[in-house]
KOLFI-846969 format. One record per residue: residue number from 0; residue in three letters; chain; x, y, z of N, C-alpha, C in turn. Coordinates in steps of 0.05 Angstrom, whole numbers. Atoms other than C-alpha are relative to their C-alpha. Layout:
BEGIN
<num->NUM, residu->Ala, chaine->A, neast->X, nnorth->Y, nup->Z, caeast->X, canorth->Y, caup->Z, ceast->X, cnorth->Y, cup->Z>
...
end
This chain:
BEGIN
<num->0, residu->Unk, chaine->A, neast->-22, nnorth->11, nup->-15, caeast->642, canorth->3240, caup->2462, ceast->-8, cnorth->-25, cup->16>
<num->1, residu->Unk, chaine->A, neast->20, nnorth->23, nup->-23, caeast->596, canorth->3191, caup->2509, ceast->13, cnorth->-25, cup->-17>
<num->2, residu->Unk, chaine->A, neast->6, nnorth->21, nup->21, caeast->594, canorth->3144, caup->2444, ceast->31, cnorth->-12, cup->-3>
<num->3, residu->Unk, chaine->A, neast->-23, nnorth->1, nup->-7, caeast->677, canorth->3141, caup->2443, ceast->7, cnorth->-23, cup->25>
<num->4, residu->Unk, chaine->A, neast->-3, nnorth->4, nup->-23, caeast->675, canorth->3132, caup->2520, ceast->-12, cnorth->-40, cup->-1>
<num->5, residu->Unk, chaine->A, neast->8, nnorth->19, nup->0, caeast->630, canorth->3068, caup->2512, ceast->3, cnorth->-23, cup->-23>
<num->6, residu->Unk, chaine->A, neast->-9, nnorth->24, nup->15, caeast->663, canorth->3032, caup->2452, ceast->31, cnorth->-6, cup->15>
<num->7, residu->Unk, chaine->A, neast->-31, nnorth->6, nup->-12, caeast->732, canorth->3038, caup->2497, ceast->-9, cnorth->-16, cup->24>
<num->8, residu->Unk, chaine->A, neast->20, nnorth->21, nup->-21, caeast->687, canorth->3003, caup->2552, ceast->-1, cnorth->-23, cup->-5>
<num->9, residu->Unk, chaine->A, neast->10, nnorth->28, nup->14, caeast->665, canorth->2954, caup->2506, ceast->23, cnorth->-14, cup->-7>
<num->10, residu->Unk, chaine->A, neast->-25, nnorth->7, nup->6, caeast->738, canorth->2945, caup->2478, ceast->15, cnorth->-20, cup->20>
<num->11, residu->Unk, chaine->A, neast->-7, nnorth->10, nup->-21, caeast->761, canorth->2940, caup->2543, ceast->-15, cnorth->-23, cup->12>
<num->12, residu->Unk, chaine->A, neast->13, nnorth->25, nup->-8, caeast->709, canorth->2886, caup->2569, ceast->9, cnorth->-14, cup->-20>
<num->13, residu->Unk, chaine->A, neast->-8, nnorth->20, nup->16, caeast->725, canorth->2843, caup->2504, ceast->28, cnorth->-9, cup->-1>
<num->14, residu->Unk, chaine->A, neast->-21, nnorth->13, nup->-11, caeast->797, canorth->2841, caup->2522, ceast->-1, cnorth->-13, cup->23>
<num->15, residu->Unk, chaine->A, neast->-3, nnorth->8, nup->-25, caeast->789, canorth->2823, caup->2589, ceast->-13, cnorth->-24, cup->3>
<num->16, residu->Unk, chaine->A, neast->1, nnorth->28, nup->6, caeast->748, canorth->2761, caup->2568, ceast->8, cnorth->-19, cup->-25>
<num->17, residu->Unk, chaine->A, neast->-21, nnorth->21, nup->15, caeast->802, canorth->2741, caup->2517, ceast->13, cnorth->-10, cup->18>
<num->18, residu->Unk, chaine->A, neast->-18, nnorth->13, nup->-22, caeast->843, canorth->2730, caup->2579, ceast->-10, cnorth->-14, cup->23>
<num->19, residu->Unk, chaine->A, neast->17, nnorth->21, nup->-12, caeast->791, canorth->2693, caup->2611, ceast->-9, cnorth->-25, cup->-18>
<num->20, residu->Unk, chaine->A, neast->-3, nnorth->26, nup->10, caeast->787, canorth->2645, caup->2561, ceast->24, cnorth->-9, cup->-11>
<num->21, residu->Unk, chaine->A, neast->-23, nnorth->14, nup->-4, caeast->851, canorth->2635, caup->2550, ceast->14, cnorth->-13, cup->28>
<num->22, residu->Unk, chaine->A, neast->-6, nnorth->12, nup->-25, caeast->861, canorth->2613, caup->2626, ceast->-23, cnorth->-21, cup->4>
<num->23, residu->Unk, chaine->A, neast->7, nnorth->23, nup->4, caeast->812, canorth->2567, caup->2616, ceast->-9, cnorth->-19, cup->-23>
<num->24, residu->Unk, chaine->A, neast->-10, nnorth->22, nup->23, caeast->837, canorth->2532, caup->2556, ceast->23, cnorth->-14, cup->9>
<num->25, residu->Unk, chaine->A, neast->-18, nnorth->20, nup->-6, caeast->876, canorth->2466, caup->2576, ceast->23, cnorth->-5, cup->-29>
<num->26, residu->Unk, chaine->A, neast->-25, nnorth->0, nup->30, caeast->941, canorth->2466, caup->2525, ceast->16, cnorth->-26, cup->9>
<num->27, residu->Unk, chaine->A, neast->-21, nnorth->31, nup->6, caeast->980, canorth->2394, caup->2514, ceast->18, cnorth->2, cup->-18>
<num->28, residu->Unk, chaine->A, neast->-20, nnorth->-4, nup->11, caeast->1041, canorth->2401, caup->2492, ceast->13, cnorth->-29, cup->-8>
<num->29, residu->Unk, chaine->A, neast->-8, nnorth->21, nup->1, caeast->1076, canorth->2339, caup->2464, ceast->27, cnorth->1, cup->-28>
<num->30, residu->Unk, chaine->A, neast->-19, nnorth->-4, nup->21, caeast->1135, canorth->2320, caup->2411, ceast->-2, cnorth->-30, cup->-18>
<num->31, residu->Unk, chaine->A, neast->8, nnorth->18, nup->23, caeast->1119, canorth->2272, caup->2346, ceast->26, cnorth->-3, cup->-7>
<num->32, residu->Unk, chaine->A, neast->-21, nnorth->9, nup->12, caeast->1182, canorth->2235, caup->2315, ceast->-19, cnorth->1, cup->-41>
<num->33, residu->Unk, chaine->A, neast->12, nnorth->6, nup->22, caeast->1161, canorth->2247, caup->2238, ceast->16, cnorth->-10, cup->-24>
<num->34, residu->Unk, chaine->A, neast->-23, nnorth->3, nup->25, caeast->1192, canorth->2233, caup->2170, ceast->26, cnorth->6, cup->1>
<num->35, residu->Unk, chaine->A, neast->-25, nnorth->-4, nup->-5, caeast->1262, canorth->2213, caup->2176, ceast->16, cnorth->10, cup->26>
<num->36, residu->Unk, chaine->A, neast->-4, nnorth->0, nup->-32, caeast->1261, canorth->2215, caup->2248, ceast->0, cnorth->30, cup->11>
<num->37, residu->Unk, chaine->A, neast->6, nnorth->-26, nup->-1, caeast->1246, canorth->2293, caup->2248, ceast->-13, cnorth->2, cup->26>
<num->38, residu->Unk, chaine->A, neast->11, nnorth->-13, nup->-24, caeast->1218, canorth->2322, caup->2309, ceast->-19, cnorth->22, cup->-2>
<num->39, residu->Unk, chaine->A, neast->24, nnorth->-22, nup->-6, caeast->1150, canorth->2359, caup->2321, ceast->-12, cnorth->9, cup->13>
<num->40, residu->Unk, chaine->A, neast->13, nnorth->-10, nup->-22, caeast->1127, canorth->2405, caup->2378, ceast->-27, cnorth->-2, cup->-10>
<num->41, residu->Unk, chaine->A, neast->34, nnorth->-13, nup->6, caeast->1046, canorth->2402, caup->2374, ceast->-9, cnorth->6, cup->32>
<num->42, residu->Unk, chaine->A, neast->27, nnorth->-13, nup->-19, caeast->1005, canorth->2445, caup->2416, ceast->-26, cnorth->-13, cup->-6>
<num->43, residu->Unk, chaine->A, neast->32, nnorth->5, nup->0, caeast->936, canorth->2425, caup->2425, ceast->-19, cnorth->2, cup->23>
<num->44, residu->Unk, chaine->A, neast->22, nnorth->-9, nup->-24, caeast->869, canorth->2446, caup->2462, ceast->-11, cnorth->22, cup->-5>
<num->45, residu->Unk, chaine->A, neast->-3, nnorth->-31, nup->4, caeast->863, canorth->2515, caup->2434, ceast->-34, cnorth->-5, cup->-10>
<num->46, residu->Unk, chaine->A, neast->23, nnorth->-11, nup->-12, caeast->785, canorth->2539, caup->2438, ceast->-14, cnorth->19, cup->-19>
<num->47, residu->Unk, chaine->A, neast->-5, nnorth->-36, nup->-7, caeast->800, canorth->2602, caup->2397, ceast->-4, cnorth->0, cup->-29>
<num->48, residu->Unk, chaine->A, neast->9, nnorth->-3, nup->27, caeast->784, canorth->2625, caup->2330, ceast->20, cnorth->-11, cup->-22>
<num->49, residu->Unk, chaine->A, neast->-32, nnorth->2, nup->2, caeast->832, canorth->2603, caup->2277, ceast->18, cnorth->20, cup->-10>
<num->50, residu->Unk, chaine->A, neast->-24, nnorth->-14, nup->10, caeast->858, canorth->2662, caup->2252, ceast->13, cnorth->8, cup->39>
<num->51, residu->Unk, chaine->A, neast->-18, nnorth->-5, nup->-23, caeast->882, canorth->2670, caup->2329, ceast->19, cnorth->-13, cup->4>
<num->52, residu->Unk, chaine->A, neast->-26, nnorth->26, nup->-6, caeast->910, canorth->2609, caup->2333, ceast->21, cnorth->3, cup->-23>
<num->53, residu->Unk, chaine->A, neast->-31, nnorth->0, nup->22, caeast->954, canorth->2623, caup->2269, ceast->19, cnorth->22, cup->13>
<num->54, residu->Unk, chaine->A, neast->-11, nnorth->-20, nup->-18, caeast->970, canorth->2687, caup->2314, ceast->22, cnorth->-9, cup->11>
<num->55, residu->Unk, chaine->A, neast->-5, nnorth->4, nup->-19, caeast->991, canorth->2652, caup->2361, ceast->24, cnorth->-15, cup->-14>
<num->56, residu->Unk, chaine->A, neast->-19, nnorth->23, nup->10, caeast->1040, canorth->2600, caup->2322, ceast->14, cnorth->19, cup->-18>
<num->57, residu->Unk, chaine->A, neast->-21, nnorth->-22, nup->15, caeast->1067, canorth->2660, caup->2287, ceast->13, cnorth->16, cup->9>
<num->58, residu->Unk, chaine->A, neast->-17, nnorth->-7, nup->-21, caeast->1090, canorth->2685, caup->2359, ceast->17, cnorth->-24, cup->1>
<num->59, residu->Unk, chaine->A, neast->-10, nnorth->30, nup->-14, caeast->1114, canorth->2615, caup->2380, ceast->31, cnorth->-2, cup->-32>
<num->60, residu->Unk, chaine->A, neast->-22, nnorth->3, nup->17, caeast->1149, canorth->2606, caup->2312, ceast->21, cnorth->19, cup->4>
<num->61, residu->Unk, chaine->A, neast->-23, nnorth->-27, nup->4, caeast->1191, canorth->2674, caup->2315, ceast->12, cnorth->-1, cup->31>
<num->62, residu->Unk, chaine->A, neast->-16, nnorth->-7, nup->-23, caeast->1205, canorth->2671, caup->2388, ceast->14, cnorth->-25, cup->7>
<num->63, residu->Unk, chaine->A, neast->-25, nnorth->23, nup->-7, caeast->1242, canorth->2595, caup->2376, ceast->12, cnorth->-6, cup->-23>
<num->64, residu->Unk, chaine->A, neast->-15, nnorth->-3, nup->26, caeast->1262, canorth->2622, caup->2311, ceast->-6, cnorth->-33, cup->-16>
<num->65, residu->Unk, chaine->A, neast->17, nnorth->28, nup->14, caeast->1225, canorth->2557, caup->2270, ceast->-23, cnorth->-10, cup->-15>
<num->66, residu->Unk, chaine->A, neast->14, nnorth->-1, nup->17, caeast->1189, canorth->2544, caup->2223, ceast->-37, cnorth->-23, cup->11>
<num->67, residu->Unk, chaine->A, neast->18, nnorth->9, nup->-11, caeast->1114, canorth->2506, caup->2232, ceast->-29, cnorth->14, cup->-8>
<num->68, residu->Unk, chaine->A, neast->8, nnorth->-11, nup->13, caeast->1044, canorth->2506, caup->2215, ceast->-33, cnorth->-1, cup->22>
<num->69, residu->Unk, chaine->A, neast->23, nnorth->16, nup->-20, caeast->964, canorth->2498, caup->2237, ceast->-15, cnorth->-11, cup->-12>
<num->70, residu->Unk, chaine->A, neast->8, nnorth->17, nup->10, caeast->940, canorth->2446, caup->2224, ceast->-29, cnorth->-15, cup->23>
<num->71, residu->Unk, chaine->A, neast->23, nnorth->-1, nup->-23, caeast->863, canorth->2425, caup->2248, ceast->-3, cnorth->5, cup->31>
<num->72, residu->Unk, chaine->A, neast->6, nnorth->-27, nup->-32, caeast->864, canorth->2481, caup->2310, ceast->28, cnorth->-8, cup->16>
<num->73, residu->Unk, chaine->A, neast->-27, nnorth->1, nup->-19, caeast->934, canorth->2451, caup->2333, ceast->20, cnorth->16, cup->-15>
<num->74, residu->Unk, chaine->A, neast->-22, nnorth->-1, nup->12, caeast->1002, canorth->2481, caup->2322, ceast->17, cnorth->-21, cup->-1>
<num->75, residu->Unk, chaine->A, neast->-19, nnorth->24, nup->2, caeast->1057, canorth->2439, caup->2299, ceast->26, cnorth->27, cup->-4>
<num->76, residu->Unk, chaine->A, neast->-27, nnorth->-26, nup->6, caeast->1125, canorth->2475, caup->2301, ceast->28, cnorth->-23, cup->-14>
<num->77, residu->Unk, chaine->A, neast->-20, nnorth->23, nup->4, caeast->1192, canorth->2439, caup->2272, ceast->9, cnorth->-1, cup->23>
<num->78, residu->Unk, chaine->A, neast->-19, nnorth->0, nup->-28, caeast->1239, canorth->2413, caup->2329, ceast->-14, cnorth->-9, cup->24>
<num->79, residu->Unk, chaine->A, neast->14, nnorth->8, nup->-23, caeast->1231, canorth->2392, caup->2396, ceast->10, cnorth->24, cup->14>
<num->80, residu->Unk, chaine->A, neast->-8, nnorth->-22, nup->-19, caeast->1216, canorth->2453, caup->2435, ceast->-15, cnorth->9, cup->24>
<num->81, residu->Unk, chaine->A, neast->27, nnorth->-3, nup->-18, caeast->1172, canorth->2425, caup->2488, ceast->15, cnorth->16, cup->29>
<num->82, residu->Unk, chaine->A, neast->-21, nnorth->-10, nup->-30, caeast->1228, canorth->2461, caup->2547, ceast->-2, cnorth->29, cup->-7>
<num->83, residu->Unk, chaine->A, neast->14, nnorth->-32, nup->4, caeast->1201, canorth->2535, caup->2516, ceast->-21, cnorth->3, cup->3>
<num->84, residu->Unk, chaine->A, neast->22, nnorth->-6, nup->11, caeast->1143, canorth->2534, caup->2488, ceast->-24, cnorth->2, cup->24>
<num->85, residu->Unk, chaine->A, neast->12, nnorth->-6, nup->-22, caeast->1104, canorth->2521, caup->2549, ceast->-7, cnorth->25, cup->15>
<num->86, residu->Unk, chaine->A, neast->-2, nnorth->-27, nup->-10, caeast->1129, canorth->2586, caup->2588, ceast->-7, cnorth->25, cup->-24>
<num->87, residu->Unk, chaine->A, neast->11, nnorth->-23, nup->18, caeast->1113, canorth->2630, caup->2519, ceast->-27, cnorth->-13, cup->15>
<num->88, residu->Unk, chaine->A, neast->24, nnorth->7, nup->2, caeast->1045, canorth->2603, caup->2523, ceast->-9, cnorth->8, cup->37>
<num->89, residu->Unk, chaine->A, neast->6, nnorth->0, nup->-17, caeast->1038, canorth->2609, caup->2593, ceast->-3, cnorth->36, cup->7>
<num->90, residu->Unk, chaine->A, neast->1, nnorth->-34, nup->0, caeast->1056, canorth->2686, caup->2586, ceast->-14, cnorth->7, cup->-10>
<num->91, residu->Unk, chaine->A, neast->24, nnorth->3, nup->14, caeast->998, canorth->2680, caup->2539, ceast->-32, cnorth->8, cup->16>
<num->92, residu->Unk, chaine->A, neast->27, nnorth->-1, nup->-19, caeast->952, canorth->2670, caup->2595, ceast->-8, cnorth->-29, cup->3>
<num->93, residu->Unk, chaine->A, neast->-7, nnorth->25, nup->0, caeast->950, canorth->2599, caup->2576, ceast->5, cnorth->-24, cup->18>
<num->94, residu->Unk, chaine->A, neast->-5, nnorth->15, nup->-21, caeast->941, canorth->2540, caup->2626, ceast->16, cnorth->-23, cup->-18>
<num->95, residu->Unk, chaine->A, neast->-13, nnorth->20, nup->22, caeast->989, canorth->2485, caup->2594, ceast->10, cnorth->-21, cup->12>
<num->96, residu->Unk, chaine->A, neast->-21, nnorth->30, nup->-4, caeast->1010, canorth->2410, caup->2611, ceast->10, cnorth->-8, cup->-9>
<num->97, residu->Unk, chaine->A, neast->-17, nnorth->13, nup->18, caeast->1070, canorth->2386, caup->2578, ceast->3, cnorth->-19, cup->9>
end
């Protein structure tokens, strides 16, 4: 049982410094005019492995209902949705300057 006891320890310490590095990861939020005058939220600054970061842009997409992708460690989302995206991210744990 001991052996249990000390991988839920260990569990627990490895979450607790996901959320320490996600508060100190600086996030820049910004919006790109692209083909045909299209509009593109990109995140950028992320720190984090990438299958997290696809994690993460596969929250972001579903919770502003939108499509988007990752592209070298940034997300790009369609649309301009720099007046959300911030506050998800920030519920994240996430320090962010738009």
């Amino acid at each position: 049982m001991s052996n249990d006891d000390s991988i839920d320890d260990l569990l627990d310490e490895l979450d607790s410094h996901g959320d320490l590095e996600a508060a100190e990861q600086l996030l820049s939020i910004r919006m790109e005019k692209r083909r045909y005058g299209k509009p593109v939220t990109i995140v950028e600054g992320f720190d984090l492995p990438k299958a997290e970061v696809k994690s993460i842009a596969s929250d972001l997409k579903s919770s502003v209902g939108t499509g988007g992708t990752v592209d070298e460690g940034r997300i790009e989302l369609q649309g301009d949705h720099r007046d959300r995206v911030p506050d998800l991210l920030r519920e994240r744990g996430f320090d962010v300057e738009a």
